[in-house]
C-alpha positions in Angstrom: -28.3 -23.3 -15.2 -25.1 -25.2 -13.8 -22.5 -23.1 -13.7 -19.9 -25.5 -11.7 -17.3 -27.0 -14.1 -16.3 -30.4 -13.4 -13.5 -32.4 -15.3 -13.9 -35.9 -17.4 -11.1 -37.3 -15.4 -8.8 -35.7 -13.1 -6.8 -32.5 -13.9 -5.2 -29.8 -11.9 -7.8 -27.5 -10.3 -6.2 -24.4 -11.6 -7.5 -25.3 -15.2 -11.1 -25.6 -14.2 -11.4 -22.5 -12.1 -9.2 -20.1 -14.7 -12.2 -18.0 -15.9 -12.1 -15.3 -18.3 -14.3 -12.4 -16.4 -15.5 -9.1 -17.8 -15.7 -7.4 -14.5 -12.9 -5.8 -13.0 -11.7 -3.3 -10.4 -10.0 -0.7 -12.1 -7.0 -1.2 -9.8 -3.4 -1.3 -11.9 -1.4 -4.3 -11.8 1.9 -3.5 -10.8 4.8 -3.3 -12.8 6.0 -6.5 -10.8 2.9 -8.9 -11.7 3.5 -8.2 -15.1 6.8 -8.7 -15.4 5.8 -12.3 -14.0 2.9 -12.9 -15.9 5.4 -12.5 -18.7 8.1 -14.2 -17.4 5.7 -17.4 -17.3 4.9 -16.8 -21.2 8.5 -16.9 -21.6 8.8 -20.3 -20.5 6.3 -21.2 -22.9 7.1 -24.3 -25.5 8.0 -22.6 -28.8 8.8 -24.6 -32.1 13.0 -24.6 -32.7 13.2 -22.2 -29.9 12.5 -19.3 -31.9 9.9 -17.7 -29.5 7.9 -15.6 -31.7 6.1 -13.1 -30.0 6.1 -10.0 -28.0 3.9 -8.3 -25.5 3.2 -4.5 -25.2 1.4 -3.2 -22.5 -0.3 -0.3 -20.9 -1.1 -0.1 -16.6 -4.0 1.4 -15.8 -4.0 5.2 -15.7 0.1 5.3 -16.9 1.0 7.2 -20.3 0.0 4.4 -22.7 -3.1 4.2 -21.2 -5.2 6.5 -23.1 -3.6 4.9 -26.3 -4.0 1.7 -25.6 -7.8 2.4 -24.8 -8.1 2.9 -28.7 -7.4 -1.3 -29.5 -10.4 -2.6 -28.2 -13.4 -2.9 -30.5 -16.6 -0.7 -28.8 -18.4 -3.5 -27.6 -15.1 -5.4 -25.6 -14.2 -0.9 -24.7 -17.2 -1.1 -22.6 -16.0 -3.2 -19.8 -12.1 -4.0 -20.7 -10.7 -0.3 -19.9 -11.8 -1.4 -16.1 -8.6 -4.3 -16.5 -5.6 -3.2 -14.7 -3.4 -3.9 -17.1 -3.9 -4.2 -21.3 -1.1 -6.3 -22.8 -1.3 -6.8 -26.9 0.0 -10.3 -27.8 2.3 -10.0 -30.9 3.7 -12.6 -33.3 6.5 -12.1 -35.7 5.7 -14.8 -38.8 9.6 -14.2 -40.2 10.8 -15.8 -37.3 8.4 -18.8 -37.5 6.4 -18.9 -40.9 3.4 -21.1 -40.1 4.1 -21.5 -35.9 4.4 -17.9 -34.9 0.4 -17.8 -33.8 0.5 -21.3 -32.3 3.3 -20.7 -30.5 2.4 -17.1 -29.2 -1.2 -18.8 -28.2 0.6 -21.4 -26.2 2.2 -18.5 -24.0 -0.9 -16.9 -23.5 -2.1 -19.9 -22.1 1.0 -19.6 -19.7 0.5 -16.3 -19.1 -3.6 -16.6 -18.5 -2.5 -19.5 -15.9 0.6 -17.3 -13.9 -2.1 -14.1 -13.8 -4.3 -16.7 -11.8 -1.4 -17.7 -9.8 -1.0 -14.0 -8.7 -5.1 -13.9 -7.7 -5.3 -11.7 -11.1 -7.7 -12.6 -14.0 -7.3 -12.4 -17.6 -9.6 -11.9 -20.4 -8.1 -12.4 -24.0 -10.0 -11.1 -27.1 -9.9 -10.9 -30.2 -12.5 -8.0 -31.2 -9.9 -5.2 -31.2 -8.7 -3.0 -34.1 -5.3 -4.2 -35.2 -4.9 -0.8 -37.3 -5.1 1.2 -34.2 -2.8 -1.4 -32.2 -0.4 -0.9 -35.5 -0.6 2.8 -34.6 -0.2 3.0 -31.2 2.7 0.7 -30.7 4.3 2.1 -33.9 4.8 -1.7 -35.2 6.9 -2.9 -37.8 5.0 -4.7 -40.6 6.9 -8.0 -39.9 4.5 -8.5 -36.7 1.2 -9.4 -36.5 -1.1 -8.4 -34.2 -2.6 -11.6 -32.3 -4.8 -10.3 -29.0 -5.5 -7.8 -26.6 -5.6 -9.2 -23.1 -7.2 -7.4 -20.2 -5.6 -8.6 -16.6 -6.4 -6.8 -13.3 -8.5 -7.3 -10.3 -12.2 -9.7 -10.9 -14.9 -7.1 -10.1 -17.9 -7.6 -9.0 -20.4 -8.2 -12.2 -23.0 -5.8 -11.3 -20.7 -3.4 -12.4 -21.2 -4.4 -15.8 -23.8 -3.4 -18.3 -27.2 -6.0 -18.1 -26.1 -7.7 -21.1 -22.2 -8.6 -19.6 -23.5 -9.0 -16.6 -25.5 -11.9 -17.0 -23.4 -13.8 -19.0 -20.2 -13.5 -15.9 -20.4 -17.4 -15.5 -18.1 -20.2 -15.7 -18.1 -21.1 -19.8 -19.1 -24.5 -20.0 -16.5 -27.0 -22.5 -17.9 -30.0 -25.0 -17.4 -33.1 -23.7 -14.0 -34.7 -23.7 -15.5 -37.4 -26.3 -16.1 -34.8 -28.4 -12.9 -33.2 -28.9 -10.8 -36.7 -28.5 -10.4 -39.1 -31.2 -8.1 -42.3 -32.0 -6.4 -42.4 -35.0 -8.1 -41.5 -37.7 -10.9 -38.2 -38.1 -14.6 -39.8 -37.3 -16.4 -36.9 -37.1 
């Protein structure tokens, strides 16, 4: 299996060697890195200015940490609680009904791409209880509860269980013709 990724025309090299890995060290991120890690999300495009989200986090081995443990689902809490850092990607709908989730993914694309900057990786996911996340960050029923990101360290992926470990390669994409169309739908 190929695992290289290779572009359909040229592109920055940061896009195609962002990875979203499983395995990691288990060593926190500092306080520092995610403060700029966040700081890049900040600068993310947001419709009317309104910037709709929020980010709660948890280092590895601080007092959230146990907490935060309980967001993941089982099957992401067997490899994600090695992450150095767990941020929970919020979005607050009053403040832009209909945007707040595209908006809040855009700077999780920023934030993905500044983590990479640093030498950290990022994993987002979705298969995380949002009742627990409700609970442990005490949040007010206006916000909804996007993502859990993992950030730290890449590992090595024999640390991982068999069944994560074999699947620790570059994600292939679809072909640009695929996912490009002018003017009207032709699929």
């Amino acid at each position: 299996m190929n695992h290289t990724r290779t572009a359909t025309v040229p592109i920055e090299p940061q896009f195609l060697s962002r990875t979203s890995p499983r395995a990691f060290t288990g060593k926190a991120v500092t306080r520092t890195q995610l403060e700029q890690i966040v700081e890049a999300a900040r600068w993310a495009p947001s419709a009317s200015n309104l910037q709709p989200w929020h980010f709660a986090y948890a280092l590895h081995g601080d007092a959230h940490w146990k907490a935060f443990s309980t967001i993941p689902n089982e099957f992401n809490r067997r490899w994600c609680l090695n992450a150095g850092a767990l941020i929970v990607l919020l979005s607050n709908p009053e403040a832009s009904a209909g945007k707040h989730a595209f908006d809040t993914g855009c700077a999780w694309g920023f934030m993905a791409l500044q983590a990479q900057a640093l030498g950290l990786a990022t994993h987002a996911m979705a298969g995380i209880d949002t009742e627990a996340a409700r609970r442990v960050l005490q949040l007010p029923d206006h916000w909804t509860v996007q993502a859990l990101v993992a950030v730290g360290q890449r590992g090595d992926a024999t640390t991982l269980p068999p069944d994560l470990a074999e699947r620790e390669v570059p994600s292939p994409r679809k072909p640009l013709v695929e996912i490009l169309t002018a003017g009207p739908w032709t699929a």
